[in-house]
KEPATI-970495 format. One record per atom (N, C-alpha, C): residue number from 0; atom name; y, x, z. Coordinates in nm, 4 decimals, always signed. Each point is the difference from the previous one (the first is absolute). Layout:
num = NUM; atomo = CA; north = Y; east = X; up = Z $
...
This chain:
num = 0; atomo = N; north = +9.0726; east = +10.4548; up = +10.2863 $
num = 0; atomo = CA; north = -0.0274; east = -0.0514; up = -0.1311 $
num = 0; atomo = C; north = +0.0465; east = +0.0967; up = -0.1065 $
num = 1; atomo = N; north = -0.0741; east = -0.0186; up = -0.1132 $
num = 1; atomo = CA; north = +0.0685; east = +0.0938; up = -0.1039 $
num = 1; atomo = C; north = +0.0685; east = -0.0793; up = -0.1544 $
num = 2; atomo = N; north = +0.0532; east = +0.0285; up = -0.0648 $
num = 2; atomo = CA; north = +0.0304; east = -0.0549; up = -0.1143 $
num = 2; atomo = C; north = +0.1481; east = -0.1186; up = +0.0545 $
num = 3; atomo = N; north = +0.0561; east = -0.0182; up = +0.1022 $
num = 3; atomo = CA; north = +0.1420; east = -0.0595; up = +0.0168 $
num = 3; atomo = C; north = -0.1040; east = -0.1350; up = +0.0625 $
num = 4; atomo = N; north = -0.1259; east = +0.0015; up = +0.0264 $
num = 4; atomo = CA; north = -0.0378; east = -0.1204; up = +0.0993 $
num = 4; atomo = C; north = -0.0559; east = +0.0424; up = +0.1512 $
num = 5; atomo = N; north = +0.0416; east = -0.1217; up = +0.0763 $
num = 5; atomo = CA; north = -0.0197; east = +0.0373; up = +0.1192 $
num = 5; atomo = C; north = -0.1725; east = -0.0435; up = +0.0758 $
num = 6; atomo = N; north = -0.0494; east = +0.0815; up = +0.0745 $
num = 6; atomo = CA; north = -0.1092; east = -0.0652; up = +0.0485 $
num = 6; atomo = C; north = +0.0324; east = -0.0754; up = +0.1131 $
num = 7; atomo = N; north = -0.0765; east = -0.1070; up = +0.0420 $
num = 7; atomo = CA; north = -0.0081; east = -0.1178; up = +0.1354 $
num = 7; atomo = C; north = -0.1209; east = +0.0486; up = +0.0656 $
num = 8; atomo = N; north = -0.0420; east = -0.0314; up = +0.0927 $
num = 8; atomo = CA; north = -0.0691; east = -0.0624; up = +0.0958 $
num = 8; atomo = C; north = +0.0143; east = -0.0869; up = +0.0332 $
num = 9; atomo = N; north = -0.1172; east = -0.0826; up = -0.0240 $
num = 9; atomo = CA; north = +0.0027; east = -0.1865; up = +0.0700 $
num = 9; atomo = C; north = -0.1415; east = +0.0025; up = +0.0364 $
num = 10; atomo = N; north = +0.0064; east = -0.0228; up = +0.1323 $
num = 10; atomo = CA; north = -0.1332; east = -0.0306; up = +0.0894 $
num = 10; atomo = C; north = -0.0637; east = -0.1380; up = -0.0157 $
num = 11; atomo = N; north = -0.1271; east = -0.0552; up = +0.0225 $
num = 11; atomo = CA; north = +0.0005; east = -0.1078; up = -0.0143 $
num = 11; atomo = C; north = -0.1256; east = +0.0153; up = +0.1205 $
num = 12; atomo = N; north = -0.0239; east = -0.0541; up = +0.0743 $
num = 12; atomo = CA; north = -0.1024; east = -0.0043; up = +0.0925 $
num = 12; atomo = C; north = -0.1147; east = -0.0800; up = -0.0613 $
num = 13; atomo = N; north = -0.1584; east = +0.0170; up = +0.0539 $
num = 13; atomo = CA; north = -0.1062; east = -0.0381; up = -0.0815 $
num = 13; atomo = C; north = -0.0268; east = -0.1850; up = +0.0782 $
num = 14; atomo = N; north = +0.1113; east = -0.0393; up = +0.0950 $
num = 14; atomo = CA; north = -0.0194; east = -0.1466; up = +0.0073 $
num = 14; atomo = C; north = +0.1147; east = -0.0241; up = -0.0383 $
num = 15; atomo = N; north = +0.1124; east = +0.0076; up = -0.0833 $
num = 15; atomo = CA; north = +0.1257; east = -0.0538; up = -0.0205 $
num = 15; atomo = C; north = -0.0067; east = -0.0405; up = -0.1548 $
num = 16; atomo = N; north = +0.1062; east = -0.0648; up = -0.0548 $
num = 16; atomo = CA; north = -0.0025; east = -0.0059; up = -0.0903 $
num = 16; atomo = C; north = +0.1196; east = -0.0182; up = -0.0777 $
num = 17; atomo = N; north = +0.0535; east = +0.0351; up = -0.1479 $
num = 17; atomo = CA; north = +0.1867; east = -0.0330; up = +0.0133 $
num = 17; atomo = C; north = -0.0423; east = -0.0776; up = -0.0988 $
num = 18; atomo = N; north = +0.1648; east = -0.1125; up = -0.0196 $
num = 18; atomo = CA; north = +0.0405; east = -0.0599; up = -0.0707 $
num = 18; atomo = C; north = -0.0224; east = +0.0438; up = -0.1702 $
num = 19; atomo = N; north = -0.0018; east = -0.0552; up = -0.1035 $
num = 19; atomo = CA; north = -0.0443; east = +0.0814; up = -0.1604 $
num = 19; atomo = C; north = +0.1217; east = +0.0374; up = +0.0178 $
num = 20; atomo = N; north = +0.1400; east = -0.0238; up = +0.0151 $
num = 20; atomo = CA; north = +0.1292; east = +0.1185; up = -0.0444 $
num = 20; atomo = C; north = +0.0170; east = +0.0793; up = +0.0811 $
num = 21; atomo = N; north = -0.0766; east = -0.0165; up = +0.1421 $
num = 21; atomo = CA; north = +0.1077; east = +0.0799; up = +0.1102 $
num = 21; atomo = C; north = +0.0129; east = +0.1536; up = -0.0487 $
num = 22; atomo = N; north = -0.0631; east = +0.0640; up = -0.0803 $
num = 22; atomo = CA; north = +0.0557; east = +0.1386; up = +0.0053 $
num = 22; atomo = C; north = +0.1123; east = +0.0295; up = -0.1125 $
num = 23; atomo = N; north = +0.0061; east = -0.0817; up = -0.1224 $
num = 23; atomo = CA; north = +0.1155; east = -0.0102; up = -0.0954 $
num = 23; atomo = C; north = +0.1164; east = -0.0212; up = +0.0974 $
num = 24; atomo = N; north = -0.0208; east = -0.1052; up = +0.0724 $
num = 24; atomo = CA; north = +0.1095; east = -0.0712; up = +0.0640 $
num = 24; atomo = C; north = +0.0615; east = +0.1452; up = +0.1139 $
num = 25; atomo = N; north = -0.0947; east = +0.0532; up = +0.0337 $
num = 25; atomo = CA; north = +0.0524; east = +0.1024; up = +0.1162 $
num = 25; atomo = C; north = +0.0217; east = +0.1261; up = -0.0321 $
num = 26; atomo = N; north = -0.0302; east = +0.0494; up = -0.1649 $
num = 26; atomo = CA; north = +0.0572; east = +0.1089; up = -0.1000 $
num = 26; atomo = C; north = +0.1255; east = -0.0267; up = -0.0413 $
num = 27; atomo = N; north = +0.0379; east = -0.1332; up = -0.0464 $
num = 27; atomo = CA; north = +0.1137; east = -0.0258; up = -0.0150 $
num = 27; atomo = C; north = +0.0977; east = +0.0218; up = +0.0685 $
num = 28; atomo = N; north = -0.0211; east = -0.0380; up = +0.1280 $
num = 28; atomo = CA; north = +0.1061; east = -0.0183; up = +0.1434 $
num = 28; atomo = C; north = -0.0077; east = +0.1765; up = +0.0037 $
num = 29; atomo = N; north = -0.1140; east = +0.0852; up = -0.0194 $
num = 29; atomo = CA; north = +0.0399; east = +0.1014; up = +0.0376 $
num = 29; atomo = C; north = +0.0990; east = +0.0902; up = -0.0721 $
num = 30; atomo = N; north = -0.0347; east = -0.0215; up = -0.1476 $
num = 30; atomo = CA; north = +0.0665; east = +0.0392; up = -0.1261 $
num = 30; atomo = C; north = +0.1413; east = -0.0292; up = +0.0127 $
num = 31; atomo = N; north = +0.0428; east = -0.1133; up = +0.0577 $
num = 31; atomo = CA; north = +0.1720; east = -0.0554; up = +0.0370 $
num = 31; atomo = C; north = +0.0694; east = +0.0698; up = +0.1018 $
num = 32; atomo = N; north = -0.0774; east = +0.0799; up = +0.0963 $
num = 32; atomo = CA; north = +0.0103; east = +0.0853; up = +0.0720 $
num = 32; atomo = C; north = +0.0693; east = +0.1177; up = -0.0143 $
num = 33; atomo = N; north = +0.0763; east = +0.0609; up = +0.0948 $
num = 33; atomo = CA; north = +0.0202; east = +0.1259; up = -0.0204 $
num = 33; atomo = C; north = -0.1141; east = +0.1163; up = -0.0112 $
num = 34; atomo = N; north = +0.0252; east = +0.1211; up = +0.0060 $
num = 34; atomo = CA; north = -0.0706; east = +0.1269; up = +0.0214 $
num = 34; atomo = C; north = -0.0533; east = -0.0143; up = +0.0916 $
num = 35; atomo = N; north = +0.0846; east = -0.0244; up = +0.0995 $
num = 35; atomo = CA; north = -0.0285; east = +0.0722; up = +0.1734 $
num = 35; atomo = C; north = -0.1157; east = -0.1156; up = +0.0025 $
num = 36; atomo = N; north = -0.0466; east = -0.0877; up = -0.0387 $
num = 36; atomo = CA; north = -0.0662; east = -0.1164; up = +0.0519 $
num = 36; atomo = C; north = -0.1974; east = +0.0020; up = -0.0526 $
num = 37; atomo = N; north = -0.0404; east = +0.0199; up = +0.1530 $
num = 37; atomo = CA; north = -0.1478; east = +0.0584; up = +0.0026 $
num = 37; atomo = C; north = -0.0714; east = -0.0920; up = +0.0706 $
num = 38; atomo = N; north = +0.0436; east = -0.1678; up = +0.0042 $
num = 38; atomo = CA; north = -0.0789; east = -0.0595; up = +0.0454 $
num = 38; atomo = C; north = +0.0447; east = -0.1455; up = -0.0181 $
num = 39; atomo = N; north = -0.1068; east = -0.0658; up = -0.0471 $
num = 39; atomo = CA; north = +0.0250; east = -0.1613; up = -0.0671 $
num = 39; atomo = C; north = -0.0781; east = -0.1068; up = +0.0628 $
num = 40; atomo = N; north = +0.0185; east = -0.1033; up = +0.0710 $
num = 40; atomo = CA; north = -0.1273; east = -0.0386; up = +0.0271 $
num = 40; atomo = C; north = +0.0368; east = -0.1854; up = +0.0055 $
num = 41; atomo = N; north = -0.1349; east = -0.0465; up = -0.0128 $
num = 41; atomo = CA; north = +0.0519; east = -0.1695; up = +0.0475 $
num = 41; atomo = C; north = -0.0294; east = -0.0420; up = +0.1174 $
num = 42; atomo = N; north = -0.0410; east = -0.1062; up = +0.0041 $
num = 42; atomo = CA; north = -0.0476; east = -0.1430; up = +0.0502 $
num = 42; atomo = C; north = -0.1732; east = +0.0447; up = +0.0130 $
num = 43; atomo = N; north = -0.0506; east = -0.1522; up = +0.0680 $
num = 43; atomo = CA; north = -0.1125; east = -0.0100; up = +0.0115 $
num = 43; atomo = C; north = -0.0720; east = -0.1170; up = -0.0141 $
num = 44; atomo = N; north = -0.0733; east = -0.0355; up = -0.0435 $
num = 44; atomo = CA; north = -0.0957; east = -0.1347; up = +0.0615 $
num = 44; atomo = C; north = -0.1775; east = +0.0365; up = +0.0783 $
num = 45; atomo = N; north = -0.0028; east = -0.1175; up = +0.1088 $
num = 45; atomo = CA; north = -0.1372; east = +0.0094; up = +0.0364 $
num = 45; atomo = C; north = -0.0886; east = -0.0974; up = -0.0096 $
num = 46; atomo = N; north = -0.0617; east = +0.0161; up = -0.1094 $
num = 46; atomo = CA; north = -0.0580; east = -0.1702; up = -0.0350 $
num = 46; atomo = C; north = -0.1945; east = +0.0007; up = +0.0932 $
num = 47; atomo = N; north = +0.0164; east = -0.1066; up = -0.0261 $
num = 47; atomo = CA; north = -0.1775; east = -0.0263; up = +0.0451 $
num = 47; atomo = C; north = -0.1113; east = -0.0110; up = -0.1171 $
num = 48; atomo = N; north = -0.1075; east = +0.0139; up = +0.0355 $
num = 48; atomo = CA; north = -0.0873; east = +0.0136; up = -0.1050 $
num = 48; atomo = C; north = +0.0111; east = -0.1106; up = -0.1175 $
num = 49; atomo = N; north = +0.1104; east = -0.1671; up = -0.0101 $
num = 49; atomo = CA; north = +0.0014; east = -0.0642; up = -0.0631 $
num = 49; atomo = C; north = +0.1090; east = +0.0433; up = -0.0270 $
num = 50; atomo = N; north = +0.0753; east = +0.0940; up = +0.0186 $
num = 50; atomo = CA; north = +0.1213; east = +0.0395; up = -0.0751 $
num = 50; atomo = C; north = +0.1282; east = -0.0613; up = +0.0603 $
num = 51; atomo = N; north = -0.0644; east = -0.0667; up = +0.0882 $
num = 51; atomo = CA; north = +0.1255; east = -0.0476; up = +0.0639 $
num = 51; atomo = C; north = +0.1197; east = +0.0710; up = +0.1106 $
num = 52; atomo = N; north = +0.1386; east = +0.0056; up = -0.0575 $
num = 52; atomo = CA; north = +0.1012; east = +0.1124; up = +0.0870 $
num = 52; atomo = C; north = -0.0134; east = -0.0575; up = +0.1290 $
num = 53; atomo = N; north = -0.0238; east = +0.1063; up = +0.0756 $
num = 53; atomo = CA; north = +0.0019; east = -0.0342; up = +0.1369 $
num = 53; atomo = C; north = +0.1265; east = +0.0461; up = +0.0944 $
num = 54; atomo = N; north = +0.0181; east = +0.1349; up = -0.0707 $
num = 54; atomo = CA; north = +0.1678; east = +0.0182; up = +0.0400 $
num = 54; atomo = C; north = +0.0240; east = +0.0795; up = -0.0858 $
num = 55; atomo = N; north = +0.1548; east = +0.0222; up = -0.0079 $
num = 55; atomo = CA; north = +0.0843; east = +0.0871; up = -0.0946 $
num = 55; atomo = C; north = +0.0358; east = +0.0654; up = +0.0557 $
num = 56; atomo = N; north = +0.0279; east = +0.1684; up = -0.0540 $
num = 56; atomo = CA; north = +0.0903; east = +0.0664; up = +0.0848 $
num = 56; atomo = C; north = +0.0609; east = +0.0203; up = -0.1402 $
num = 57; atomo = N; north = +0.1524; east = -0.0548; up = +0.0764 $
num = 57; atomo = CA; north = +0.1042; east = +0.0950; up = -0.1381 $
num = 57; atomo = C; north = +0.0574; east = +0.1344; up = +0.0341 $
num = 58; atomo = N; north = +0.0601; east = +0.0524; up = -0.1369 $
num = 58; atomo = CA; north = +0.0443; east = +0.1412; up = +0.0256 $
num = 58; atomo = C; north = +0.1374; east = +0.0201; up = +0.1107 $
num = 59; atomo = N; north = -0.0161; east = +0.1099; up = +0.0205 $
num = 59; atomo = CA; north = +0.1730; east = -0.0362; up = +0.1206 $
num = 59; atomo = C; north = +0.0599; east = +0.0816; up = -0.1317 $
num = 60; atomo = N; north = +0.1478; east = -0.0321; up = +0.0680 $
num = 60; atomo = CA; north = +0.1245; east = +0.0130; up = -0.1078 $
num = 60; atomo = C; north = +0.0252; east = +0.1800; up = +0.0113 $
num = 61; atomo = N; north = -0.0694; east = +0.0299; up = +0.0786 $
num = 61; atomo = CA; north = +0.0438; east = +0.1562; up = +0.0368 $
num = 61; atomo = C; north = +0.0342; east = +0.0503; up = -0.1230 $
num = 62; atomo = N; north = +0.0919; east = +0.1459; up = -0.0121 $
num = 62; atomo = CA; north = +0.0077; east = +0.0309; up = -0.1206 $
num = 62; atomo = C; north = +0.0839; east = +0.1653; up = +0.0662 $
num = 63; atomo = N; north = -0.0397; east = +0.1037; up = -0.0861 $
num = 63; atomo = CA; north = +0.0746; east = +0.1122; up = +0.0304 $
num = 63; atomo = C; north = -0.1020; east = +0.0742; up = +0.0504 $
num = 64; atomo = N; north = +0.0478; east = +0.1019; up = +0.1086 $
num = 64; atomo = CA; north = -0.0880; east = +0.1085; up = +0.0739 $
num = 64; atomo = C; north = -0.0460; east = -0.1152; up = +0.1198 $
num = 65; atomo = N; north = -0.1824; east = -0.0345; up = -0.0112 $
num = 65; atomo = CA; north = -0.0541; east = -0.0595; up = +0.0730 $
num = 65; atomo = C; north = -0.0918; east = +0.0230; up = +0.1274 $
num = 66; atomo = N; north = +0.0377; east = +0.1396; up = -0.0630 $
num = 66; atomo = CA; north = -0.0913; east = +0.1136; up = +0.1264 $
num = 66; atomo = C; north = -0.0366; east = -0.0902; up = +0.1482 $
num = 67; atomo = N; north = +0.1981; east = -0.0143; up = +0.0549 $
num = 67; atomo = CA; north = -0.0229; east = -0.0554; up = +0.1597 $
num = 67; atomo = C; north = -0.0504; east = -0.1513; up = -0.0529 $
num = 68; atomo = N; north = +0.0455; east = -0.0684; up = -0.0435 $
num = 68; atomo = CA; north = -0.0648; east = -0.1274; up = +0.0146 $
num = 68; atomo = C; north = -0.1680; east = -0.0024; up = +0.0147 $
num = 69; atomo = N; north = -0.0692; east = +0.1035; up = -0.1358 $
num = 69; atomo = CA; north = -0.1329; east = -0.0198; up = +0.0635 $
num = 69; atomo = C; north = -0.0625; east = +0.0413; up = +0.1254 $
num = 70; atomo = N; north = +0.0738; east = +0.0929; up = +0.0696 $
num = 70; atomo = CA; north = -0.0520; east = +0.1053; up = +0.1271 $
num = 70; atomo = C; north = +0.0034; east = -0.1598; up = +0.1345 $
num = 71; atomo = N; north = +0.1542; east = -0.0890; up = -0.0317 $
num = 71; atomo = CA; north = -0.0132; east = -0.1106; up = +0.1051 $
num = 71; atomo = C; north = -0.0652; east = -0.0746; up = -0.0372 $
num = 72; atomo = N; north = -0.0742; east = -0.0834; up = -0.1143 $
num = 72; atomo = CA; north = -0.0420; east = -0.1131; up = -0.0321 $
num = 72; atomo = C; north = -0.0733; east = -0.0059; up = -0.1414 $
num = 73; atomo = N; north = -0.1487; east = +0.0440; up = -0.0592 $
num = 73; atomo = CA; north = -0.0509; east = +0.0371; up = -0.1292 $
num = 73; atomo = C; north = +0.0035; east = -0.1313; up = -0.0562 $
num = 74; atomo = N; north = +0.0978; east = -0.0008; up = -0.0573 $
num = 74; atomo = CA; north = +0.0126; east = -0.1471; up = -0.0997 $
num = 74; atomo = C; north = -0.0691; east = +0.0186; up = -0.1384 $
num = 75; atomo = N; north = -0.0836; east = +0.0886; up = -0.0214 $
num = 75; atomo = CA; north = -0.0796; east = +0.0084; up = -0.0969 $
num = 75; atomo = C; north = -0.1468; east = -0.0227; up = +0.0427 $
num = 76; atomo = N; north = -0.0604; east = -0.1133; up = -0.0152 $
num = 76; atomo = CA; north = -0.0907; east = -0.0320; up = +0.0558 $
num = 76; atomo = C; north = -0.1676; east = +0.0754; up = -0.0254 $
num = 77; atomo = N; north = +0.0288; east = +0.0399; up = -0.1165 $
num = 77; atomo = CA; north = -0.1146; east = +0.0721; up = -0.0883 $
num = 77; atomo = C; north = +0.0132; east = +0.0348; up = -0.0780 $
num = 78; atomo = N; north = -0.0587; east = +0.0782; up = -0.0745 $
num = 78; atomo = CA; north = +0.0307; east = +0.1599; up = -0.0888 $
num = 78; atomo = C; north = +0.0077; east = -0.0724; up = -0.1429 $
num = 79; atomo = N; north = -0.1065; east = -0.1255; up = +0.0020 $
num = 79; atomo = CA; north = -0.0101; east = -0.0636; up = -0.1260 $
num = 79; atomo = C; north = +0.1406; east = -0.0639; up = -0.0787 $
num = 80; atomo = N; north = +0.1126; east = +0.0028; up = +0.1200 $
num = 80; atomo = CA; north = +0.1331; east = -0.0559; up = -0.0618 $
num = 80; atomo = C; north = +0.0914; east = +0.0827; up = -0.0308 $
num = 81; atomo = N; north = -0.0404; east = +0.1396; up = +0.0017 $
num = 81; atomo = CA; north = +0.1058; east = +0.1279; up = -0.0590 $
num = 81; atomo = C; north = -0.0024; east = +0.0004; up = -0.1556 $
């Protein structure tokens, strides 16, 4: 970025869809952050064509260098929640 702002990347896949705040809400959390910190992510929902949640996945509590946790178990379900 130039001028003292930073650039993001936020993926959104062409069947997903986010919440109206989720990216304020997940600039914020990143902004409260230290330096070292290069990755933010939530939760999920999977609704049906009436919108109805069919399941939730919430975020895990992980926090720090997450490297090994994702190599045993990708608790990031899709790119659309970075």
């Amino acid at each position: 970025g130039g001028g003292g702002q930073d650039d993001f990347i936020a993926y959104l896949d062409d069947d997903d869809e986010w919440l109206p705040e989720k990216l304020e809400k997940q600039l914020k959390k990143f902004n409260e952050c230290d330096e070292n910190t290069g990755l933010v992510y939530c939760g999920m929902y999977w609704i049906d064509k009436s919108i109805n949640v069919i399941k939730k996945m919430l975020p895990s509590h992980l926090d720090g260098y997450v490297f090994h946790e994702l190599t045993l178990e990708y608790f990031i379900w899709t790119c659309s929640i970075l």
